[in-house]
Backbone as CSV, one residue per row, in Angstrom:
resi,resn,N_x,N_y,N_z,CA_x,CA_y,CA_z,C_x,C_y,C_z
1,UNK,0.849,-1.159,0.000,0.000,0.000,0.000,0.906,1.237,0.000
2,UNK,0.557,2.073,-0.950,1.282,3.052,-1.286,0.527,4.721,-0.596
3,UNK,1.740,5.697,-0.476,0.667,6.624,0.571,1.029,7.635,-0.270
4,UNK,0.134,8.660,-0.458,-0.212,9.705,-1.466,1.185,10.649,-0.171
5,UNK,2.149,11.015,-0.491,2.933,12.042,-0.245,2.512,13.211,-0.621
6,UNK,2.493,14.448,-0.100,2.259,15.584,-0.760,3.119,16.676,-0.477
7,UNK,3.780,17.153,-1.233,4.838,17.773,-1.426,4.739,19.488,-0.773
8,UNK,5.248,20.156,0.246,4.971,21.473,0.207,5.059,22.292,-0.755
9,UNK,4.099,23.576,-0.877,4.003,24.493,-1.890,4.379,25.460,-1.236
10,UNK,5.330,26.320,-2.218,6.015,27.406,-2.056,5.212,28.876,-1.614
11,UNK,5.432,29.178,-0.474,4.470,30.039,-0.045,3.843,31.053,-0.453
12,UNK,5.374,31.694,-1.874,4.549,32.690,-2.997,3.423,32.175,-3.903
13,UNK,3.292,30.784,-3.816,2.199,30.054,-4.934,1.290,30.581,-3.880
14,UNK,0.899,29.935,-2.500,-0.054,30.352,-1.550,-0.603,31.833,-1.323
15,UNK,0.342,32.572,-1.224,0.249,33.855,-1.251,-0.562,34.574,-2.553
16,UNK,-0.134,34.009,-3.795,-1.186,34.884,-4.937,-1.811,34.134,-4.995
17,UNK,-2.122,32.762,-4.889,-3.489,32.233,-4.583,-4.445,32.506,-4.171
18,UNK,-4.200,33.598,-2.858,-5.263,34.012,-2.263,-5.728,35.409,-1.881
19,UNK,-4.277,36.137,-3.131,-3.873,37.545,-3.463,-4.281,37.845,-1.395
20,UNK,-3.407,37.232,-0.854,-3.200,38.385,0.654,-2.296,39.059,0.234
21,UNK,-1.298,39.011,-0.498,-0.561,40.644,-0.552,-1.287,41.773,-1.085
22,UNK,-1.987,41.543,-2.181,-3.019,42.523,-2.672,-4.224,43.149,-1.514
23,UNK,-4.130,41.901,-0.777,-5.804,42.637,0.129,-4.974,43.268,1.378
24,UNK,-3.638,42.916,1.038,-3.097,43.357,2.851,-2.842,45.193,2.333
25,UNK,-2.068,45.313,1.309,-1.889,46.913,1.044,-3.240,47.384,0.671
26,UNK,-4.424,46.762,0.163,-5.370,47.523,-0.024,-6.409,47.688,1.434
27,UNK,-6.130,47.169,2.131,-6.687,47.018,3.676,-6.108,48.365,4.299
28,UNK,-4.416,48.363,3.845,-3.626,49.355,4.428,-3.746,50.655,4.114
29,UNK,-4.012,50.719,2.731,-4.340,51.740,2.394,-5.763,52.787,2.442
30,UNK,-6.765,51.722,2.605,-8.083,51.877,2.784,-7.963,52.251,4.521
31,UNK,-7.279,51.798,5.251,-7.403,52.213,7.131,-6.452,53.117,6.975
32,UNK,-5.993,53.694,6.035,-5.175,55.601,6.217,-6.349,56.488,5.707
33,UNK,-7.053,56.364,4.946,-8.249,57.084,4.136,-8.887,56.985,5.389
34,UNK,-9.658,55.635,6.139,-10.464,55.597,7.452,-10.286,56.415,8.626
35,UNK,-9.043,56.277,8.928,-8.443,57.069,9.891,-8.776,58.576,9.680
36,UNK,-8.241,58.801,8.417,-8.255,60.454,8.285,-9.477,60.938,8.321
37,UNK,-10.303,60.434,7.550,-12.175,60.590,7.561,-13.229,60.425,9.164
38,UNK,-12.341,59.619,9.908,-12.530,59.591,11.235,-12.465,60.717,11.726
39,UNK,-10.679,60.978,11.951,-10.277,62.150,12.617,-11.147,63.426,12.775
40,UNK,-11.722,63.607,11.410,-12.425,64.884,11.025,-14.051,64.739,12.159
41,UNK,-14.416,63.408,12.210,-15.652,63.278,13.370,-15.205,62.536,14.482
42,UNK,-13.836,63.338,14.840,-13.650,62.902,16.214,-13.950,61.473,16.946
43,UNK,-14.151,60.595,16.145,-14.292,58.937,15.906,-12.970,58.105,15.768
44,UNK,-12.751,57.421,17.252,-11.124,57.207,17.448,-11.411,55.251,17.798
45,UNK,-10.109,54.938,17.895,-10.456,53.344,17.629,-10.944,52.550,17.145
46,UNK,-10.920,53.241,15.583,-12.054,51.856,14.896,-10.548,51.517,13.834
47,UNK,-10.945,50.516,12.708,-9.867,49.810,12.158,-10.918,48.862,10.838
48,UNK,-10.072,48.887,9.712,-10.920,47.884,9.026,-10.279,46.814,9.578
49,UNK,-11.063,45.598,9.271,-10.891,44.318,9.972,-10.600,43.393,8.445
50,UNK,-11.521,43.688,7.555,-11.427,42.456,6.072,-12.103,43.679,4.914
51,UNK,-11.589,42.933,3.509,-12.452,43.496,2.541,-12.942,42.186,1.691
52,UNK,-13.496,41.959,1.815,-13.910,40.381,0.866,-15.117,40.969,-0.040
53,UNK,-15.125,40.582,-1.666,-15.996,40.699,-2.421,-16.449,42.305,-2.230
54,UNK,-16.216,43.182,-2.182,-16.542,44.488,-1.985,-17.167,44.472,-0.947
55,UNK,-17.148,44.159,0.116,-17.986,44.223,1.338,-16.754,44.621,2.229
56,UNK,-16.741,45.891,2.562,-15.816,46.129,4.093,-16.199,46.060,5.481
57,UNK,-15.042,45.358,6.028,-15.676,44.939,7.781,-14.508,46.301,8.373
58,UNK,-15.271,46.885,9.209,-14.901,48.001,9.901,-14.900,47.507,11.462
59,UNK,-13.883,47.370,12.431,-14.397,47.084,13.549,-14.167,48.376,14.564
60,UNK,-15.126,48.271,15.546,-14.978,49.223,16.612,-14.882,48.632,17.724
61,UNK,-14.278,49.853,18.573,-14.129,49.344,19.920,-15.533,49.444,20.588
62,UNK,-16.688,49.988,20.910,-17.561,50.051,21.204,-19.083,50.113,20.676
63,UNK,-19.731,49.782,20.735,-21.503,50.317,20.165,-21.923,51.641,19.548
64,UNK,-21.346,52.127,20.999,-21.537,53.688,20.708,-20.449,54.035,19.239
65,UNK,-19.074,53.562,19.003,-18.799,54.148,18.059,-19.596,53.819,16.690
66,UNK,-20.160,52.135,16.784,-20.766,51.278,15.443,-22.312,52.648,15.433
67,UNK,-22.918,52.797,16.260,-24.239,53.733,16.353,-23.320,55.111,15.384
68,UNK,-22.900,55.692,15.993,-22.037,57.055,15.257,-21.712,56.503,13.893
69,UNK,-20.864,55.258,13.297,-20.484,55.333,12.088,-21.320,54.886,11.114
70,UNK,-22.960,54.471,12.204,-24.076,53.867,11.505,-24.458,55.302,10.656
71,UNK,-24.327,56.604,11.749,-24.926,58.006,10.924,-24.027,58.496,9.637
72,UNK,-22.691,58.288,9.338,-21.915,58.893,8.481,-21.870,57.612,7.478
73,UNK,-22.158,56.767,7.116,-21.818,55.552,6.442,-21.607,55.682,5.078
74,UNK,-22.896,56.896,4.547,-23.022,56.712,3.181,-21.444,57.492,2.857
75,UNK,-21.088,58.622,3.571,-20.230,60.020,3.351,-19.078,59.422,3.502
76,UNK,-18.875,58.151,4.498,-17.796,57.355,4.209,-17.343,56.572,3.227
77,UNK,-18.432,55.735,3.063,-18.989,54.840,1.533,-18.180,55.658,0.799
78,UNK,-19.077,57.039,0.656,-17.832,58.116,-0.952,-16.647,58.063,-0.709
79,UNK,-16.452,58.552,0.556,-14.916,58.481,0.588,-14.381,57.478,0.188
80,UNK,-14.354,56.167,0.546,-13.928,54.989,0.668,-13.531,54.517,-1.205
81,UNK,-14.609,54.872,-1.503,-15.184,54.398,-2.859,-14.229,55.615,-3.783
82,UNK,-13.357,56.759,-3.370,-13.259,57.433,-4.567,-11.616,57.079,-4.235
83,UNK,-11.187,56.049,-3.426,-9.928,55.459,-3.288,-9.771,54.210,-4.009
84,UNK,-10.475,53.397,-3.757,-10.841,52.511,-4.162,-12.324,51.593,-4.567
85,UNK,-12.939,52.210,-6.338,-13.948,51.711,-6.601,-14.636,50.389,-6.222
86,UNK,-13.930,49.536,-5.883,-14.702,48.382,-5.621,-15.563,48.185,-4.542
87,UNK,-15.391,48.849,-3.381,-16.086,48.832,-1.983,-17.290,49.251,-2.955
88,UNK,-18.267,48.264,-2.293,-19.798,48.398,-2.890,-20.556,49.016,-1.087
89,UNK,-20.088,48.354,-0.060,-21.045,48.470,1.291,-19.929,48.258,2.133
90,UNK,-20.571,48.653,3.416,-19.513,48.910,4.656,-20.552,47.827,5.958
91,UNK,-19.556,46.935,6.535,-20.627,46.127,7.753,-19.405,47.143,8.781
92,UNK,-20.294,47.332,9.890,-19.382,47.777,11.287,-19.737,46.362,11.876
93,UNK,-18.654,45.910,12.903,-19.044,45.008,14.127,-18.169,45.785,15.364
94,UNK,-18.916,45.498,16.475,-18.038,45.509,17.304,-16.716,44.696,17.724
95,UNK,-15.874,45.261,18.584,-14.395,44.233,18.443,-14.406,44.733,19.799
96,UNK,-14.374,44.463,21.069,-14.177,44.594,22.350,-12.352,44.361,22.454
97,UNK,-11.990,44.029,21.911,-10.156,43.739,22.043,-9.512,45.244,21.720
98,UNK,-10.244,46.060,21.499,-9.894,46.837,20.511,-10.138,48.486,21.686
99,UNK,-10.907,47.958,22.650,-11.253,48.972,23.883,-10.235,48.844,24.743
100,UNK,-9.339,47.807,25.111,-8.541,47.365,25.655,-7.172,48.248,25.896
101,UNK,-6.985,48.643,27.176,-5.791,49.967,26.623,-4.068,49.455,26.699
102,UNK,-3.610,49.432,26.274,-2.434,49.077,25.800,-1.239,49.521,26.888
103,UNK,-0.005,48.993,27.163,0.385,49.102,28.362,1.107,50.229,28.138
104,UNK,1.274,50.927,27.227,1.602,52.678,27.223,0.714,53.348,27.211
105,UNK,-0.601,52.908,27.407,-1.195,54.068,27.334,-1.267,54.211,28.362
106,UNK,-1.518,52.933,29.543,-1.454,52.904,30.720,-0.388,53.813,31.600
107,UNK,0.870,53.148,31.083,1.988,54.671,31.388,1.597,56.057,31.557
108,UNK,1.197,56.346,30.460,0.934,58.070,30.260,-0.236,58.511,31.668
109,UNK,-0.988,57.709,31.364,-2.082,58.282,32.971,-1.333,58.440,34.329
110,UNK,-0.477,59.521,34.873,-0.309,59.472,36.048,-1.475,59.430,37.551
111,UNK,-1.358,59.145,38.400,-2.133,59.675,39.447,-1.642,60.898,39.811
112,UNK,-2.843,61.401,40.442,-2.530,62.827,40.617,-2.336,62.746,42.334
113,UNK,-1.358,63.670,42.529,-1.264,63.421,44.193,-1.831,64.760,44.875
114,UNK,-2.435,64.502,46.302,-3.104,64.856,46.856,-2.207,65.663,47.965
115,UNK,-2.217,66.758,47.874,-1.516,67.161,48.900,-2.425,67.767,50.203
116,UNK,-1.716,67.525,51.417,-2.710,68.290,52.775,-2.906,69.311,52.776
117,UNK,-3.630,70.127,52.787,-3.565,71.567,53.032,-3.614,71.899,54.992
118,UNK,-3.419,72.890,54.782,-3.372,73.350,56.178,-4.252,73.530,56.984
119,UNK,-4.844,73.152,58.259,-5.722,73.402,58.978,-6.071,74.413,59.793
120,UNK,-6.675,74.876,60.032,-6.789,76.138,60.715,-6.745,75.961,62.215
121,UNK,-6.756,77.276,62.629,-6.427,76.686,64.401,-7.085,76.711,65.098
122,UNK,-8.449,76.952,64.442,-10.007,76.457,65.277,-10.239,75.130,65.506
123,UNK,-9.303,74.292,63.998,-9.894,72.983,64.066,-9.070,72.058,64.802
124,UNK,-7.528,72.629,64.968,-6.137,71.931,65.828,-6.936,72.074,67.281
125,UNK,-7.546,73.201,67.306,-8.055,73.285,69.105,-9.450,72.290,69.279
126,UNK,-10.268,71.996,68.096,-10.865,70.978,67.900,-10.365,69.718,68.802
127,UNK,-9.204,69.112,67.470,-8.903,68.099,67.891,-8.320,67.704,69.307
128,UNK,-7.837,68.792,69.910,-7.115,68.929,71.399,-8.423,68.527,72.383
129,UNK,-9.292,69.354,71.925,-10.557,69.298,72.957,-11.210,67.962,72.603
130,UNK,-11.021,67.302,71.999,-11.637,65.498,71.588,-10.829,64.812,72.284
131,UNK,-9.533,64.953,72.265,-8.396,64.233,73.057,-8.694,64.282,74.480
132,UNK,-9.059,65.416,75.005,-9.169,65.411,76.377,-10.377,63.945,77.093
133,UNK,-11.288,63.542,76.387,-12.368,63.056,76.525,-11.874,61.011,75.491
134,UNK,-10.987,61.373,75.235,-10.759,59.495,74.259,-9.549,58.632,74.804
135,UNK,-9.981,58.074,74.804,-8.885,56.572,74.889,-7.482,57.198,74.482
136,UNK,-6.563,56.731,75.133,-5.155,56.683,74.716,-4.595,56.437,73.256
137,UNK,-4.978,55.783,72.646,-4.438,55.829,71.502,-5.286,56.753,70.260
138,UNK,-6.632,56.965,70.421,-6.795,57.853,69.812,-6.435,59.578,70.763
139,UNK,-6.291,59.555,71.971,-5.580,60.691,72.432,-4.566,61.149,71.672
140,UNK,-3.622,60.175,71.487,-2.183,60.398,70.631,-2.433,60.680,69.493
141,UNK,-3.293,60.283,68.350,-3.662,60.366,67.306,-3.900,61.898,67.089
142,UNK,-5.094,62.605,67.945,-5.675,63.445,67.864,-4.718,65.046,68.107
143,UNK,-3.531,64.175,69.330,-2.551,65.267,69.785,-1.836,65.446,68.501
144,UNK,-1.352,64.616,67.677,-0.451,64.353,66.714,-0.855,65.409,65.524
145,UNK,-2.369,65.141,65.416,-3.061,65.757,64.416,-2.890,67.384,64.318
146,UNK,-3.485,67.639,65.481,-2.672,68.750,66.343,-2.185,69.514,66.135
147,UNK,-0.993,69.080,66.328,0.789,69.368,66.227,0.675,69.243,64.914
148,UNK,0.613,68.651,64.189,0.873,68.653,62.612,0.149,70.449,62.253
149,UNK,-0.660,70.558,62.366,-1.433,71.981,62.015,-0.984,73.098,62.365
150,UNK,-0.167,72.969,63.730,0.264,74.212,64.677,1.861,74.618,63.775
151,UNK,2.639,73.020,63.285,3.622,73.010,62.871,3.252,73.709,61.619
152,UNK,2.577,73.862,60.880,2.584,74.183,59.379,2.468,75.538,59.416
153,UNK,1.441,75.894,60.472,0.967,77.640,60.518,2.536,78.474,61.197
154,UNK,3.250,77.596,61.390,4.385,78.706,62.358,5.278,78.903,61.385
């Protein structure tokens, strides 16, 4: 019994087989036109996803953006279409991966720090007059508190 061997094919045969180099620069080129047509309605994180048979998949990070690009579709459509005639229609889906924030963006958000401000010396004599009347360890607490206020105003 003899076994059908099958020989690998050279990945450029695979490749125009299924013209992905053609759909990858026209994908690329079509999400610089997207982008820019975005920019102008303040519409951030979306991305084409595929172009198959003139049908473009647009994905967004949220609902709310697919609702918004549901209102501009046709004005995009032109755009889209005077780059490249073949886009006949545009599908949006959502892409939740795509809301996801990236670990620089994360960087850039500092916390903001909180600094004490100063207390006044109605409220240091406050805390003195609570101390007189509490437990020892909030006594100390309260003296401490105190002193921190008296120290800042001198």
């Amino acid at each position: 019994m003899t076994r059908n061997k099958k020989q690998p094919k050279p990945i450029s045969l695979l490749l125009d087989k299924n013209n992905f180099q053609q759909s990858t620069s026209l994908i690329t080129k079509l999400d610089i036109v997207l982008q820019r047509f975005l920019k102008q309605h303040n519409i951030s994180g979306c991305r084409i996803g595929n172009i198959e048979n003139g049908s473009l998949l647009i994905e967004s990070p949220s609902a709310l953006w697919v609702q918004r690009l549901q209102f501009i579709r046709s004005d995009l459509l032109s755009e889209l279409r005077q780059h490249h005639s073949s886009v006949r229609n545009i599908k949006v889906k959502v892409n939740p991966q795509l809301a996801k924030a990236s670990p620089t963006q994360l960087k850039k958000v500092k916390p903001v720090k909180k600094r004490a401000q100063k207390m006044s010396k109605g409220i240091a004599e406050s805390f003195l007059a609570l101390a007189e009347n509490a437990d020892p360890q909030l006594k100390k607490a309260l003296q401490s508190l105190a002193k921190f206020s008296s120290d800042k105003e001198s």
